[in-house]
C-alpha positions in Angstrom: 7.4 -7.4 -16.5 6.7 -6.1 -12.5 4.5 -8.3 -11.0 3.7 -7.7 -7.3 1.6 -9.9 -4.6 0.3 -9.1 -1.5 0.0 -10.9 1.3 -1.2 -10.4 5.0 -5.1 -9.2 5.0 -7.5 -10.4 7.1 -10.2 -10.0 9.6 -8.6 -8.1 13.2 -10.6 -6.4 16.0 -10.9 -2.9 16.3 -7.6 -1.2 17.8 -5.8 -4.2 16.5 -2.6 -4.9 14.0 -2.0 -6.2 10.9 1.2 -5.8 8.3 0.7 -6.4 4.6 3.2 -7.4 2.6 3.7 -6.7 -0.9 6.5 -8.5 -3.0 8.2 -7.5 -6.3 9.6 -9.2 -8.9 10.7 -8.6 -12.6 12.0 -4.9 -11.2 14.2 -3.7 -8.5 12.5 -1.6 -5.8 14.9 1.0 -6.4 13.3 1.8 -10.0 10.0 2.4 -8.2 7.4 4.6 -7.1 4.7 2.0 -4.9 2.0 2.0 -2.7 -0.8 1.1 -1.2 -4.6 1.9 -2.4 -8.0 0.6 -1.2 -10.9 0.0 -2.4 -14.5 -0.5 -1.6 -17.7 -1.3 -2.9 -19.6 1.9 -4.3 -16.5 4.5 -3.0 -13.5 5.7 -4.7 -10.5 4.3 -4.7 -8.6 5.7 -2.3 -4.1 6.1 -2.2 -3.8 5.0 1.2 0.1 5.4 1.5 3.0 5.7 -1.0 6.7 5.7 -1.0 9.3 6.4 -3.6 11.9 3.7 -2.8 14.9 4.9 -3.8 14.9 8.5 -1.8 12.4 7.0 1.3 10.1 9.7 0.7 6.4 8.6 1.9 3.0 10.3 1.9 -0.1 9.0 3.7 -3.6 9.8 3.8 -5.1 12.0 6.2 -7.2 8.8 7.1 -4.1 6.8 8.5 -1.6 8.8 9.4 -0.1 8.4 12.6 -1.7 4.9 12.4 -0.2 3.3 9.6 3.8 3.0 8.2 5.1 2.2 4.9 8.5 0.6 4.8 10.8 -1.3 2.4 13.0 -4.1 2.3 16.1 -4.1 -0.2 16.7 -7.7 0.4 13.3 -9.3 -0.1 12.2 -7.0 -2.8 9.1 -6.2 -0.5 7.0 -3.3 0.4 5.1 -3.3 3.8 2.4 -1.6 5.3 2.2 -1.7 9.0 -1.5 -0.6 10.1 -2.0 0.1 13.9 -4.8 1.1 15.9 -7.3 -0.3 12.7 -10.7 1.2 12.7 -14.2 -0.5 11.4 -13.6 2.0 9.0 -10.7 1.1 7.6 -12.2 -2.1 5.8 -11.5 -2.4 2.5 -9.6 -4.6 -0.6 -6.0 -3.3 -0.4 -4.1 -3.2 -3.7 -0.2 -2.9 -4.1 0.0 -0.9 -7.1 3.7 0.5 -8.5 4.8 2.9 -11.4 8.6 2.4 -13.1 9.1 6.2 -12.8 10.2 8.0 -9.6 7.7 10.5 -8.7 6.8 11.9 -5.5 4.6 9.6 -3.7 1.3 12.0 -3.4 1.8 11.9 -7.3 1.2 8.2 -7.2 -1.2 7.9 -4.5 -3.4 10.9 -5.7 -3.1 9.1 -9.5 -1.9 11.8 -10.8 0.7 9.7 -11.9 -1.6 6.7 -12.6 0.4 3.1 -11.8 0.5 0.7 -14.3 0.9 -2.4 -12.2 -1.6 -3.6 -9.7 -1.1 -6.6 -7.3 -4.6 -9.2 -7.0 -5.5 -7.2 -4.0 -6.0 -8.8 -0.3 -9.3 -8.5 2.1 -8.9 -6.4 5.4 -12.1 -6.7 7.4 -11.6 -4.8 11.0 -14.8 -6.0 13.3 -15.3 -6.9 16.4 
């Protein structure tokens, strides 16, 4: 069974930095399509940025793009997300959330391709 836990919210000024972590276990990264979605009260959900591990392919939202980077690491069984320049806006419960299929990322992040595992989700508050 894949169970994945993020790590690494928190509360950052605007323009500032943070990297959330999200680790796997019960699966290889390599047998995954992951990402990162985010959530809050009274909006959508929204697919923030996914990657599908095994061919580094990677889509992010119009939101963070140029801002934000999605990376992997083989050895730690770990997804990141490396947010930059963070906006008030970007405030929200992040979720890692993985499917055991490889799909194009947008597949995953649009749901499409709904994921079937969800991490516990970690705060990100950007406010000065």
């Amino acid at each position: 069974q894949l169970q994945l836990v993020e790590s690494g919210g928190g509360l950052v000024q605007p323009g500032g930095s943070l990297r959330l972590s999200c680790a796997a276990s019960g699966f290889t990264l390599d047998g995954l399509t992951i990402g990162w979605f985010r959530q809050v009260p009274g909006k959508e959900r929204e697919g923030v940025s996914c990657i599908s591990v095994s061919d580094y392919s990677t889509y992010y939202a119009d939101s963070v793009k140029g801002r934000f980077t999605i990376s992997r690491d083989y050895a730690k069984n770990t997804v990141y997300l490396q947010m930059d320049s963070l906006k008030p806006e970007d405030t929200a419960v992040y979720y890692c959330a993985a499917e055991a299929v490889l799909v194009g990322p947008y597949y995953l992040c649009s749901e499409h391709v709904i994921p079937r595992y969800w991490g516990q989700g970690t705060q990100v508050t950007v406010s000065s």
